[in-house]
Residue, then its C-alpha position, 0 to 999 in steps of 0.5 A: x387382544x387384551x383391553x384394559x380398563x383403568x376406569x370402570x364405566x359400565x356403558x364403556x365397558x359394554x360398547x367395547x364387549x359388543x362391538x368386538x363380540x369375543x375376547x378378553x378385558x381387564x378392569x383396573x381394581x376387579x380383575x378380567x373377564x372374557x367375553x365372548x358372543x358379546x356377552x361377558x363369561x362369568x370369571x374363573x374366581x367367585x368374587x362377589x364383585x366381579x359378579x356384580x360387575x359382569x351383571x351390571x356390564x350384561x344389563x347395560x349390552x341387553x339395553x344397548x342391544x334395545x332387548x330389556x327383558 
């Protein structure tokens, strides 16, 4: 299943990859990610802000999750 994200909103972002732990989104003006064991993969491409993105998503998992190292 393929979620698509016309807005990025990191927290949204994150709530989704954790609570259906494995499959695929895309982010209207960054491009797709996989996710899997509730965490977002790191993309096939090495564009700078997909990176960030997928940073900033896994941040806000670790704190949803309540373990901020």
């Amino acid at each position: 299943m393929l979620r698509i994200f016309k807005i990025y909103r990191p927290n949204q972002v994150a709530r989704y990859v954790k609570s259906y732990f494995r499959g695929r989104i895309f982010i209207m003006g960054v491009g797709g990610f996989e996710f899997d064991s509730g965490r977002l993969l790191p993309p096939k491409s090495g564009d700078l802000k997909a990176l960030n993105v997928l940073t900033e998503v896994n941040k806000e998992i670790q704190i949803l999750s309540g373990i901020v190292v």
